[in-house]
Backbone as XML, in Angstrom:
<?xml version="1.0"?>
<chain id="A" units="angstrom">
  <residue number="1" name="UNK">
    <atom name="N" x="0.157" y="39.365" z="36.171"/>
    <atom name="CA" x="0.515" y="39.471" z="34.774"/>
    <atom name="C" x="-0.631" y="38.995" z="33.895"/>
  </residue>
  <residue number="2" name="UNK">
    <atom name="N" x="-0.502" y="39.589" z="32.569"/>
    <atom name="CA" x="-1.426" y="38.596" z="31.826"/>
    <atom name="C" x="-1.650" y="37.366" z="31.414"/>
  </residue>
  <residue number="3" name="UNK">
    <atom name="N" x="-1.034" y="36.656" z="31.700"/>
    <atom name="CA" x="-1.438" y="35.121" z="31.945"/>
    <atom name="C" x="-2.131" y="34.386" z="32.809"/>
  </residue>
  <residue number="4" name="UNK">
    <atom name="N" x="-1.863" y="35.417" z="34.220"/>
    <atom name="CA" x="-2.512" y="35.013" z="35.266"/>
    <atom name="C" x="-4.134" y="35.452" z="35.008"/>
  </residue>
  <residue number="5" name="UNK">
    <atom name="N" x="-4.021" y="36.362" z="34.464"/>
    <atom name="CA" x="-5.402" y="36.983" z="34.296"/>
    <atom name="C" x="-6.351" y="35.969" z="33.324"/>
  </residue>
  <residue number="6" name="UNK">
    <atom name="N" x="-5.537" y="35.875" z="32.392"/>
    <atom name="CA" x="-6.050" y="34.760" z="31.485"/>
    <atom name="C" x="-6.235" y="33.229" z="32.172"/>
  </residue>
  <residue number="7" name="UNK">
    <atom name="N" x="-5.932" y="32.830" z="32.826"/>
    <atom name="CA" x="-5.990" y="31.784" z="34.212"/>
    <atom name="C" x="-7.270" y="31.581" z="35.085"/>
  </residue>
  <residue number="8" name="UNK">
    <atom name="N" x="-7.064" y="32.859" z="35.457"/>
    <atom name="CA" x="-8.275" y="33.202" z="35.981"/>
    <atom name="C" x="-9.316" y="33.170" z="35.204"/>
  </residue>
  <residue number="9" name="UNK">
    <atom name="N" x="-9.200" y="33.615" z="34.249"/>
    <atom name="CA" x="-10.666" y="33.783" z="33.187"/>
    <atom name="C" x="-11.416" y="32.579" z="33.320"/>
  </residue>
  <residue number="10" name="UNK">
    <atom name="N" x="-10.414" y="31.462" z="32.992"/>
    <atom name="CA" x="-10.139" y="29.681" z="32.044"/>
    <atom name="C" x="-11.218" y="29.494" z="33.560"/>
  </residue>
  <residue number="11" name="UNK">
    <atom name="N" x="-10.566" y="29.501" z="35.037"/>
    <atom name="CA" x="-11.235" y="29.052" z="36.255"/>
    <atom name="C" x="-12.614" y="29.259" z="36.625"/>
  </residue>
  <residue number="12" name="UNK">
    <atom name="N" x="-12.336" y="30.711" z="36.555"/>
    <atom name="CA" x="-13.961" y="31.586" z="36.702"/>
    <atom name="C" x="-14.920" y="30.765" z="36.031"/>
  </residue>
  <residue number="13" name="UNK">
    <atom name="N" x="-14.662" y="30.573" z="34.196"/>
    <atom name="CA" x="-15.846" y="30.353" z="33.493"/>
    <atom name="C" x="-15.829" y="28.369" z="33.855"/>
  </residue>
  <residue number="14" name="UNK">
    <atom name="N" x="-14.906" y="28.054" z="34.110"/>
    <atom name="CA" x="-15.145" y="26.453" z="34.471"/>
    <atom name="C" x="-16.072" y="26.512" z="35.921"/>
  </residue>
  <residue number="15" name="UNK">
    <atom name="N" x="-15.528" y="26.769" z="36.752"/>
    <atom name="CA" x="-16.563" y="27.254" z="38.017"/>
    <atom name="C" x="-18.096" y="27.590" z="38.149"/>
  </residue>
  <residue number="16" name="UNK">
    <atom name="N" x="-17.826" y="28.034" z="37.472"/>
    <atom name="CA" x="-19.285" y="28.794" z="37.184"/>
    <atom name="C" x="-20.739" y="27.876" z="36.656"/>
  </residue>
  <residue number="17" name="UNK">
    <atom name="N" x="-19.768" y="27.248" z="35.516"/>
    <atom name="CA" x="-20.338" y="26.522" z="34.447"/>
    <atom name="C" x="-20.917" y="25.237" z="35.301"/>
  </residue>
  <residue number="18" name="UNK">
    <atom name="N" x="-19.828" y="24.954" z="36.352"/>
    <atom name="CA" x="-20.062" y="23.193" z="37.166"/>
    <atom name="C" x="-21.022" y="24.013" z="38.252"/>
  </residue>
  <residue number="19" name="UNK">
    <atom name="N" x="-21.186" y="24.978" z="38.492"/>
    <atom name="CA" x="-22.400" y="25.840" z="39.386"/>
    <atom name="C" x="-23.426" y="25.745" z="38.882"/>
  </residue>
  <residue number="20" name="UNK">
    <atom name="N" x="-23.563" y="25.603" z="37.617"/>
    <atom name="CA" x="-24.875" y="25.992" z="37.043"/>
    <atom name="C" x="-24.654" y="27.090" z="36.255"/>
  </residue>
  <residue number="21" name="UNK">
    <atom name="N" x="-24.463" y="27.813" z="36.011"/>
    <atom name="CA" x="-24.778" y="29.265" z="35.614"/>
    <atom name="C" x="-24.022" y="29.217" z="34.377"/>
  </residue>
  <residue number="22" name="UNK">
    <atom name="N" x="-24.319" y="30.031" z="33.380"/>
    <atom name="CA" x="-24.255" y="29.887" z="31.943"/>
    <atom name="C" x="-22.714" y="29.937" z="31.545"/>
  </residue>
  <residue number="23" name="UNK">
    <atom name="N" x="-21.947" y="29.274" z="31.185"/>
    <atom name="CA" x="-20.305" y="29.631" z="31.032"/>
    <atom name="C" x="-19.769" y="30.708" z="30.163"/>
  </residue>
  <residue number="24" name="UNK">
    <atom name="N" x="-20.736" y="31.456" z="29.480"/>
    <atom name="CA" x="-20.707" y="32.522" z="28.516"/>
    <atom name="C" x="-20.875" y="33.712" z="29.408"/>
  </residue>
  <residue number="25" name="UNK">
    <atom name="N" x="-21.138" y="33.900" z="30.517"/>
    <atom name="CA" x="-21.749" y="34.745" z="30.919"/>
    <atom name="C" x="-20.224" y="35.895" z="31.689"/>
  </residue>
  <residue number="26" name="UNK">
    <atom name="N" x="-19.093" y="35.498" z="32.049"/>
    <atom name="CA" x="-17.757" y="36.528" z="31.949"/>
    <atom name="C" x="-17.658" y="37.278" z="30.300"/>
  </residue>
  <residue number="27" name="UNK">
    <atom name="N" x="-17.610" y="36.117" z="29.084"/>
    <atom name="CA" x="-17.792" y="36.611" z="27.867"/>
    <atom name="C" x="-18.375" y="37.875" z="27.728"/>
  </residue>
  <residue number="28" name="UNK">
    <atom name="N" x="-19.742" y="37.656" z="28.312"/>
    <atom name="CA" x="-20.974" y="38.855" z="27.726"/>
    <atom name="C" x="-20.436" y="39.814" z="28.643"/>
  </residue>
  <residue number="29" name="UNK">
    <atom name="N" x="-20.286" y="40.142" z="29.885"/>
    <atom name="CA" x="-19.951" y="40.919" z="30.946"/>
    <atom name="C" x="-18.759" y="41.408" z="29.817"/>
  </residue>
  <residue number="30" name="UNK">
    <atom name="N" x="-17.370" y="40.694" z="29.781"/>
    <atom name="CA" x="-16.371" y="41.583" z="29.191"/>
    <atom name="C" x="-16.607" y="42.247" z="27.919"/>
  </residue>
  <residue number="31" name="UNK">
    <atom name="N" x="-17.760" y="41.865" z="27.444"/>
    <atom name="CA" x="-18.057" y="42.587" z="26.201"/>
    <atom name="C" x="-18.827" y="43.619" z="26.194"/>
  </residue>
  <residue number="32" name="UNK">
    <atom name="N" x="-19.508" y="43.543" z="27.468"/>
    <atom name="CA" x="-20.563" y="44.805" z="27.280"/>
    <atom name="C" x="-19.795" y="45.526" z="28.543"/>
  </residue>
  <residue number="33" name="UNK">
    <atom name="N" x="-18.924" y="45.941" z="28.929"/>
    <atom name="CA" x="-17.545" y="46.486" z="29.568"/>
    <atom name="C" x="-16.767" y="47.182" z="28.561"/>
  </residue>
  <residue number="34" name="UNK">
    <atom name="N" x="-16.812" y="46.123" z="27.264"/>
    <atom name="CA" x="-15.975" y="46.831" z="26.320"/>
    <atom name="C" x="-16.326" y="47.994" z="25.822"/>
  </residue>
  <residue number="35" name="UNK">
    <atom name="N" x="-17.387" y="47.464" z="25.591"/>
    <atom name="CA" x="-18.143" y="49.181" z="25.094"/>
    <atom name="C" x="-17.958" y="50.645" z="25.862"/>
  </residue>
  <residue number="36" name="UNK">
    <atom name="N" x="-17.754" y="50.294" z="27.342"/>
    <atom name="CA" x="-17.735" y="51.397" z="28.118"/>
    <atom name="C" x="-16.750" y="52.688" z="27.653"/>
  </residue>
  <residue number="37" name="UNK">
    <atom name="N" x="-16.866" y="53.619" z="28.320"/>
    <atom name="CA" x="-16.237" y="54.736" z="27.465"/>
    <atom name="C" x="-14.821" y="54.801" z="28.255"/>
  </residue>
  <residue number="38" name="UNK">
    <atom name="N" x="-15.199" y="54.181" z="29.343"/>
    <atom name="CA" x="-13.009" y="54.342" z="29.948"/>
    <atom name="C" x="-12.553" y="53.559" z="29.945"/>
  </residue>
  <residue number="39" name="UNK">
    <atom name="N" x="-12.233" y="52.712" z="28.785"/>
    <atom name="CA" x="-11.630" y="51.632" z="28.476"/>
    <atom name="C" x="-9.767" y="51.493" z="28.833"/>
  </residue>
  <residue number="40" name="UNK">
    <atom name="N" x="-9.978" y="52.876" z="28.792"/>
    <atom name="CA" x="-7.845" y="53.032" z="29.246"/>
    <atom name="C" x="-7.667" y="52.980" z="30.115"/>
  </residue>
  <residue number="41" name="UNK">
    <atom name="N" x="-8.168" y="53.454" z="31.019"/>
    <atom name="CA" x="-8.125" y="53.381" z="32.248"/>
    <atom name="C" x="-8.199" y="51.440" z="32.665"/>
  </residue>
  <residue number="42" name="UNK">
    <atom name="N" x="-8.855" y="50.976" z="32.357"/>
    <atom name="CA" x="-8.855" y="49.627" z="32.453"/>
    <atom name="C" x="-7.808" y="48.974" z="31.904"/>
  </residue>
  <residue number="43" name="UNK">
    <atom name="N" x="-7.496" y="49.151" z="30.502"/>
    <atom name="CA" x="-6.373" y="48.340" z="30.006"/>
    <atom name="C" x="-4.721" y="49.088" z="30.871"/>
  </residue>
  <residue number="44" name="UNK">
    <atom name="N" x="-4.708" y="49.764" z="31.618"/>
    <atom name="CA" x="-3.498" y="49.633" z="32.372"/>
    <atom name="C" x="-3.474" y="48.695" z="33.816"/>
  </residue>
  <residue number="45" name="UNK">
    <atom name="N" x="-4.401" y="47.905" z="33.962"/>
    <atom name="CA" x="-4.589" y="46.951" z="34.546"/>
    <atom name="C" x="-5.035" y="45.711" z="34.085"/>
  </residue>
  <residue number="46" name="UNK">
    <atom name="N" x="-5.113" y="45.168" z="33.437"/>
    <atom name="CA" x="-5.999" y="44.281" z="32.656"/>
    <atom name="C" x="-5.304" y="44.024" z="31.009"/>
  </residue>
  <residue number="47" name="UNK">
    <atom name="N" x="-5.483" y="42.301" z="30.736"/>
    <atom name="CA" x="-5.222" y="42.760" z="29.280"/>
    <atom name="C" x="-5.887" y="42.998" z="28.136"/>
  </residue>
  <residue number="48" name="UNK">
    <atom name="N" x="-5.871" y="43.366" z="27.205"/>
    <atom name="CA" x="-6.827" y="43.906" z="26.383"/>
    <atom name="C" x="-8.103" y="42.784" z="26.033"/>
  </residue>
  <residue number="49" name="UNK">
    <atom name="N" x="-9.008" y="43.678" z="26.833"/>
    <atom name="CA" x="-10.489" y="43.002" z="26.765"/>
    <atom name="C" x="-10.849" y="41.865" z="25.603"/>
  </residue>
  <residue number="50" name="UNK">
    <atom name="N" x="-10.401" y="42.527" z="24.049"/>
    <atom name="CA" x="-11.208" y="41.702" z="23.647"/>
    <atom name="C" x="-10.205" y="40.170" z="22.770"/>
  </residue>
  <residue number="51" name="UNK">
    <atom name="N" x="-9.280" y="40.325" z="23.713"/>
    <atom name="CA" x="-8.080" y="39.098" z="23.543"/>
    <atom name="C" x="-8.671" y="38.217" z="24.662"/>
  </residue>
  <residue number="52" name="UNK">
    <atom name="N" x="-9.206" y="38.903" z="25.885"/>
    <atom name="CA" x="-9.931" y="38.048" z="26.702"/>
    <atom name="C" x="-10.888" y="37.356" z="26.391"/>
  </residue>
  <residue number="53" name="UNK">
    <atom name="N" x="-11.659" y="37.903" z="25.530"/>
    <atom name="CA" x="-12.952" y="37.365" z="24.881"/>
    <atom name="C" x="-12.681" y="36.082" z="23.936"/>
  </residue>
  <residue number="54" name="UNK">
    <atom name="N" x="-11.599" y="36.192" z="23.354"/>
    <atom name="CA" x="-11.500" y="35.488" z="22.176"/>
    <atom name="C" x="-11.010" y="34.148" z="22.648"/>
  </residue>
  <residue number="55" name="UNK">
    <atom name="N" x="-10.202" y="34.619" z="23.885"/>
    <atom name="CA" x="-9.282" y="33.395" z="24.429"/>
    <atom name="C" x="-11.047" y="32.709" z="25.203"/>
  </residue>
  <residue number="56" name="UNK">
    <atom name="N" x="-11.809" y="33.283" z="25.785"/>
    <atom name="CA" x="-12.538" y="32.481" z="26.559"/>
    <atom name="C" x="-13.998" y="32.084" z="25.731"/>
  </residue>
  <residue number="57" name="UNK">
    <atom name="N" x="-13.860" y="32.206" z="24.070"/>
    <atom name="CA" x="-15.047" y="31.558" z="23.219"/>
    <atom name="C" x="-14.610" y="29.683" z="23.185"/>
  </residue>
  <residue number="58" name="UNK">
    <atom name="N" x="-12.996" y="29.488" z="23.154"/>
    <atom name="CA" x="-12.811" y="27.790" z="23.580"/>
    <atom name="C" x="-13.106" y="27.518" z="24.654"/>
  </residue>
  <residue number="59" name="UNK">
    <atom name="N" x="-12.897" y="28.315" z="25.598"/>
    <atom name="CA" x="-13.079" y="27.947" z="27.424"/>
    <atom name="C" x="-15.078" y="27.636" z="27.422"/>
  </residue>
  <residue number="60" name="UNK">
    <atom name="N" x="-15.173" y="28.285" z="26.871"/>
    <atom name="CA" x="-16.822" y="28.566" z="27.190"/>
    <atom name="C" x="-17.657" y="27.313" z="26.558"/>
  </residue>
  <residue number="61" name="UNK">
    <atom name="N" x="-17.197" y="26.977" z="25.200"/>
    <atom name="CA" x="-17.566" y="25.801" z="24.606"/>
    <atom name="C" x="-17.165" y="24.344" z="25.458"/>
  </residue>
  <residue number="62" name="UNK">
    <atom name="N" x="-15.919" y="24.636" z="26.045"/>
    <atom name="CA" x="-15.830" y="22.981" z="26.984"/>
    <atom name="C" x="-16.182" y="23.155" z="27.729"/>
  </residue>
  <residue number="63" name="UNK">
    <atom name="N" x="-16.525" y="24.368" z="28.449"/>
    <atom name="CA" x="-16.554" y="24.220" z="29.738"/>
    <atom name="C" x="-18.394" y="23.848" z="29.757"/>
  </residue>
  <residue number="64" name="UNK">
    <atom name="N" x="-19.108" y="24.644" z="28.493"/>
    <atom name="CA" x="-20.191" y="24.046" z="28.547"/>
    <atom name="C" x="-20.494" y="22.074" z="28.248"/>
  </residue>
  <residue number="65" name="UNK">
    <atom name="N" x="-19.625" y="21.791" z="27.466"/>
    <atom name="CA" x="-19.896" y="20.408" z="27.132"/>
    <atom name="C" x="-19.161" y="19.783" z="28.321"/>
  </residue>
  <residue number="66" name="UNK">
    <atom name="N" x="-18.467" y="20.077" z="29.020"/>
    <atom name="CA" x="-18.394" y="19.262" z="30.058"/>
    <atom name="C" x="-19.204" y="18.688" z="31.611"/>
  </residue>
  <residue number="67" name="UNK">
    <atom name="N" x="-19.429" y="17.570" z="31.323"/>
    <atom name="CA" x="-20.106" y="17.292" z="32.404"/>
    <atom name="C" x="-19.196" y="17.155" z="33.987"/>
  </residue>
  <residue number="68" name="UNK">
    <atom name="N" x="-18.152" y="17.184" z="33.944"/>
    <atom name="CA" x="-17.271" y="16.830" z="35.232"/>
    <atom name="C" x="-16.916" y="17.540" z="36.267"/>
  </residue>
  <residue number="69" name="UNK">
    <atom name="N" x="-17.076" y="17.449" z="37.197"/>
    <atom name="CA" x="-17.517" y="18.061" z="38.716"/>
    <atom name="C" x="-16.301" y="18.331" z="39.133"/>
  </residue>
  <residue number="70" name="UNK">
    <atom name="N" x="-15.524" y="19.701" z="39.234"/>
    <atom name="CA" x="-14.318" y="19.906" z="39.618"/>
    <atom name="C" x="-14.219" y="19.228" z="41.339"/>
  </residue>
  <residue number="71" name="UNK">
    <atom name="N" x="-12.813" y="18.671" z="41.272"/>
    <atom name="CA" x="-12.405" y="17.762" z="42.338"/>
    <atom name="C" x="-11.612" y="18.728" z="43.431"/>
  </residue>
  <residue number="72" name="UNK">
    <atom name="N" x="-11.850" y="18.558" z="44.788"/>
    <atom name="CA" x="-10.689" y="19.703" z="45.534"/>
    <atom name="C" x="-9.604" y="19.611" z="45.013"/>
  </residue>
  <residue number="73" name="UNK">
    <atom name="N" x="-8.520" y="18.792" z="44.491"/>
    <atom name="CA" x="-7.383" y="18.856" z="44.195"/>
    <atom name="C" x="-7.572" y="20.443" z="42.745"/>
  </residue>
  <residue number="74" name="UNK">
    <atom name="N" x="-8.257" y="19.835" z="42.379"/>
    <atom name="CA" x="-8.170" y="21.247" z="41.289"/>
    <atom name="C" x="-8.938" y="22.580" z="41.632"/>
  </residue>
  <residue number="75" name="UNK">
    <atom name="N" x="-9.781" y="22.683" z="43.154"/>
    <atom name="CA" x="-9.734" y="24.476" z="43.402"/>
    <atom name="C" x="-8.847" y="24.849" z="44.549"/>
  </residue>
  <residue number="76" name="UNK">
    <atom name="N" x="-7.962" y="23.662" z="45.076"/>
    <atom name="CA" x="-6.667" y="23.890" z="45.661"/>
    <atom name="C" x="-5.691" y="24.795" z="44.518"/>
  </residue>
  <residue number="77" name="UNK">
    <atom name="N" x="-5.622" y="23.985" z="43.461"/>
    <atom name="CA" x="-4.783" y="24.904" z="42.318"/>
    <atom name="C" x="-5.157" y="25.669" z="41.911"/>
  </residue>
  <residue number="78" name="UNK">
    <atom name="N" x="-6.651" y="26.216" z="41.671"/>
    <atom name="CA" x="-6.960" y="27.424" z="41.527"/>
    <atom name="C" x="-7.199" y="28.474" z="42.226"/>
  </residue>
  <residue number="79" name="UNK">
    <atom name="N" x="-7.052" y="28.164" z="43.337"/>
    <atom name="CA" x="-6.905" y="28.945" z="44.270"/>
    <atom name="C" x="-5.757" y="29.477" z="44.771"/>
  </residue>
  <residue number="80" name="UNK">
    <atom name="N" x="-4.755" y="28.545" z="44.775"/>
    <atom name="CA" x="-3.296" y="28.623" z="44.951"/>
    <atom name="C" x="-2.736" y="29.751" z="43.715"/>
  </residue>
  <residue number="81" name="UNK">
    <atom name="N" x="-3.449" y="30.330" z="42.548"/>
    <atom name="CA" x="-3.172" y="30.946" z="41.575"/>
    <atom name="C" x="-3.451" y="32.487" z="41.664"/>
  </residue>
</chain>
């Protein structure tokens, strides 16, 4: 469902971010996706791209200011998702 998807987003860009790698960088991907020309085809799977975007400009800002090293207890739960 779309929440889960949105879940996922929140994980991905926290993950990523405690990896190293830029926490904006699902953002730019779903945006330059958006542009693509079969966008319908996508939104019958997916929820609308650029609600994803908007939801993950807060995710992207903490997840950059955070310094804290996700703990197994929390990619047990994200994984479990």
């Amino acid at each position: 469902d779309k929440q889960k998807e949105f879940d996922a987003d929140e994980a991905g860009v926290g993950l990523a971010a405690q990896a190293g790698y830029p926490a904006s960088g699902l953002g730019n991907f779903l945006y330059t996706m958006s542009k693509t020309a079969d966008q319908e085809a996508f939104k019958k799977t997916h929820p609308d791209t650029k609600v994803r975007i908007s939801k993950l400009v807060v995710v992207e800002v903490t997840a950059n200011s955070s310094n804290e090293s996700i703990t197994t207890d929390d990619w047990q739960i994200y994984k479990s998702k």
